[in-house]
Backbone as CSV, one residue per row, in Angstrom:
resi,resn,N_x,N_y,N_z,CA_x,CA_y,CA_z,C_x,C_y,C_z
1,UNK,169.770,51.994,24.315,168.788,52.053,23.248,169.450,52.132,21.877
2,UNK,170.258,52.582,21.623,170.793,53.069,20.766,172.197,51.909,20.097
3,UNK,172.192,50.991,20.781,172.650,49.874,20.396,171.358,48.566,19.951
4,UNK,170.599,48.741,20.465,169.148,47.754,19.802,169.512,48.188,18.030
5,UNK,169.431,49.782,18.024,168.632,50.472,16.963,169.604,49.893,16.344
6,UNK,171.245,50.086,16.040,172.624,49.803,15.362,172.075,48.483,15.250
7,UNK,171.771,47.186,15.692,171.860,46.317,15.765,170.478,45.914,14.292
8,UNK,169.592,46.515,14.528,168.202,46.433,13.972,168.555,46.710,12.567
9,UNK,169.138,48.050,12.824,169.678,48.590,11.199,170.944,47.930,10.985
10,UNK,171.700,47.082,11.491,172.608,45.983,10.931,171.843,45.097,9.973
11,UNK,170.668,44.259,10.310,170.301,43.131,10.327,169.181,44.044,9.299
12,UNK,168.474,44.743,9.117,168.176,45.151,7.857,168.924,45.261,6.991
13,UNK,170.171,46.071,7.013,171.075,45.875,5.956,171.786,45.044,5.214
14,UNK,171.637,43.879,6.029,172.250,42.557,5.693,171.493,41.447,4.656
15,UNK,170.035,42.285,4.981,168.726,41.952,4.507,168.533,41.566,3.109
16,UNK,168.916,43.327,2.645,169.120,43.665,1.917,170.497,43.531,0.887
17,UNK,171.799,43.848,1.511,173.015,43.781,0.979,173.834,42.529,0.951
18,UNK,173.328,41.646,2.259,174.248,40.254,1.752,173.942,39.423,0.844
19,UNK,174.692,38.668,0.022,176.137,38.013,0.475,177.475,38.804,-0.251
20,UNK,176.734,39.798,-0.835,177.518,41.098,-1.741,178.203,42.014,-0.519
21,UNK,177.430,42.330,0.284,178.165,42.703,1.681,177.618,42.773,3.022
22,UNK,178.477,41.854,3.652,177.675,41.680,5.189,178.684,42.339,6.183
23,UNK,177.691,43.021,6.893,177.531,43.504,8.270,178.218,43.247,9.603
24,UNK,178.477,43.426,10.445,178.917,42.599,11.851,179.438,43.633,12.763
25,UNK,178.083,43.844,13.424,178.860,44.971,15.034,180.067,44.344,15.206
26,UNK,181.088,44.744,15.441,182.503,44.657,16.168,182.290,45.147,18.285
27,UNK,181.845,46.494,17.526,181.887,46.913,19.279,181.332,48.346,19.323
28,UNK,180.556,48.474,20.365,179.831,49.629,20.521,180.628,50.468,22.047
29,UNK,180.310,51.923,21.515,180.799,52.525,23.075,179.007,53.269,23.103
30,UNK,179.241,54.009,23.771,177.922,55.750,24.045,177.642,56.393,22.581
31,UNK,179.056,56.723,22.358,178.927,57.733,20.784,179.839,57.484,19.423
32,UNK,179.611,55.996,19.491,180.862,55.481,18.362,180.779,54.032,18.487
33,UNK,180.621,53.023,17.027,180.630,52.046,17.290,181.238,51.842,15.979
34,UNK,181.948,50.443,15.773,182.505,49.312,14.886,181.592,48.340,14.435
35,UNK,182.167,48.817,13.314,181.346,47.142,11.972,181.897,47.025,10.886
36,UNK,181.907,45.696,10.624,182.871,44.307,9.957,182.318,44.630,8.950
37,UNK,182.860,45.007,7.573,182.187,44.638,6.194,182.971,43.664,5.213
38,UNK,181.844,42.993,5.260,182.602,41.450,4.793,181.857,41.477,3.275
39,UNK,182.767,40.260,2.459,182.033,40.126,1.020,182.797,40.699,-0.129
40,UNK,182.111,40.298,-1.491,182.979,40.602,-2.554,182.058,41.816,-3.186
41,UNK,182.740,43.271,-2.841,181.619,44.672,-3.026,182.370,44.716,-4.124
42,UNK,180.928,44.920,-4.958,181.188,45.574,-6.358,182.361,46.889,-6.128
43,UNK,183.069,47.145,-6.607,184.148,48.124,-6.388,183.589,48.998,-7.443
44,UNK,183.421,49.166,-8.787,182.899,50.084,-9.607,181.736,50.727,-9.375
45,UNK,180.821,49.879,-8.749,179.422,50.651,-8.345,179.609,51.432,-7.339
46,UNK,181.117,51.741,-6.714,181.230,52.622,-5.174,181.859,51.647,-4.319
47,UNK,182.956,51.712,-3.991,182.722,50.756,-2.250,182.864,51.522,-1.594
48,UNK,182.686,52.812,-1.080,182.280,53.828,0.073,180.631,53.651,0.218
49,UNK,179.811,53.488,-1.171,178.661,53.676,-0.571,177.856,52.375,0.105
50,UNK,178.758,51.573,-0.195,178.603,50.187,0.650,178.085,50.438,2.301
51,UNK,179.183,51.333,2.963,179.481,52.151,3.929,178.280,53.122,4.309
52,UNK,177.954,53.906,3.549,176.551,55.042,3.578,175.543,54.511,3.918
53,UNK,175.281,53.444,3.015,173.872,52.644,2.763,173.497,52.629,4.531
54,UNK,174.436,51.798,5.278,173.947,51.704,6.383,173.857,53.454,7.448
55,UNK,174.326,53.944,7.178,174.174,55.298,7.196,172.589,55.594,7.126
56,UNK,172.396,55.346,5.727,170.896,55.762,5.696,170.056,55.139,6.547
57,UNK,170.150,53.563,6.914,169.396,52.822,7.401,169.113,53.707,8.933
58,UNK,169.861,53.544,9.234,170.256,54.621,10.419,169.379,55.870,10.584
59,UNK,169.302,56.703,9.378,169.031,57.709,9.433,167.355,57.383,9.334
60,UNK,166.894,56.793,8.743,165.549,55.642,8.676,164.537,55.699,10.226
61,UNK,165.860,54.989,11.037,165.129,54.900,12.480,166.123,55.892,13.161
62,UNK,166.092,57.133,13.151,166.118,58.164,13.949,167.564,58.615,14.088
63,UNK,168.402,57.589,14.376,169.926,57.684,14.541,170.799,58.564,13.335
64,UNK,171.460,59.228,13.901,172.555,60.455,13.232,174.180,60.164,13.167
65,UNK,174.581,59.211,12.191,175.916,58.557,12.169,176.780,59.195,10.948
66,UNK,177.931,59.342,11.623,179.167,59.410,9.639,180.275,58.527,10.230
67,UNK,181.099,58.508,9.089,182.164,57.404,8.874,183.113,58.416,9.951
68,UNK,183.937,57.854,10.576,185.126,58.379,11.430,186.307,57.703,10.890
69,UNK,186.341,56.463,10.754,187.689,55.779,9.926,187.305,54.750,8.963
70,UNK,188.040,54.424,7.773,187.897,53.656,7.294,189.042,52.442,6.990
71,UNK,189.506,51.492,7.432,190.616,50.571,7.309,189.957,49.581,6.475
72,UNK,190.687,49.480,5.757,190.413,47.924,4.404,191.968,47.155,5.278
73,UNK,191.135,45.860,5.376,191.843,44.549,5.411,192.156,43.890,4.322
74,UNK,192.718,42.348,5.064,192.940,41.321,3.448,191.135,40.591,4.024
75,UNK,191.157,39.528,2.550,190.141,38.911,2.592,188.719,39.756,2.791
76,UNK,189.156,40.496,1.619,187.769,41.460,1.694,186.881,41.923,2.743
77,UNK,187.623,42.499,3.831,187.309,42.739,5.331,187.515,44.222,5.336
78,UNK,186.531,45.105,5.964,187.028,46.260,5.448,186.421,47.248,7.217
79,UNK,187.089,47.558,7.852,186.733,47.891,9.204,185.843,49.427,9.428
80,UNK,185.110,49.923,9.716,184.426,51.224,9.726,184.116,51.240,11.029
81,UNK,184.750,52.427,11.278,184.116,53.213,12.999,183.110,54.454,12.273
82,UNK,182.161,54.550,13.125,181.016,55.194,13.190,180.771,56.157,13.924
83,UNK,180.448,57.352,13.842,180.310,58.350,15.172,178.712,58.814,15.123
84,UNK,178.412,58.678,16.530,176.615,58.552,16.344,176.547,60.469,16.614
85,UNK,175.973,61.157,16.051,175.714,62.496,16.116,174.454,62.813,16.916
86,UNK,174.368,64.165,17.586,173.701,64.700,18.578,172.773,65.334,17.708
């Protein structure tokens, strides 16, 4: 269930935030999943809250997530693991 919801609140967020920054499950486990943030993020307006936003979405439809890692790539690729909270 709880991969529909990640998936739902991906594709809202993308809705909303692309082509400034898009989305992309990588990989889901039980209590922790990966997503691709792609795009050219305003860096002065925050690029952590790039990161949150979907956080909130989350928090929207029921789900309880924070950042666990954050890795920046090249080509404006920026990797985030997720830990879903109890």
């Amino acid at each position: 269930m709880s991969k529909e919801l990640i998936e739902e609140a991906i594709e809202k967020y993308n809705k909303y935030r692309s082509p400034e920054a898009t989305a992309r499950l990588v990989y889901y486990q039980e209590d922790k999943f990966l997503v691709e943030f792609s795009g050219y993020f305003c860096l002065t307006c925050g690029y952590y809250d790039y990161f949150e936003d979907l956080i909130y979405i989350l928090k929207e439809m029921g789900l309880r997530a924070k950042t666990e890692k954050i890795e920046e790539k090249e080509n404006n690729i920026t990797l985030v693991t997720f830990i879903l909270l109890k």
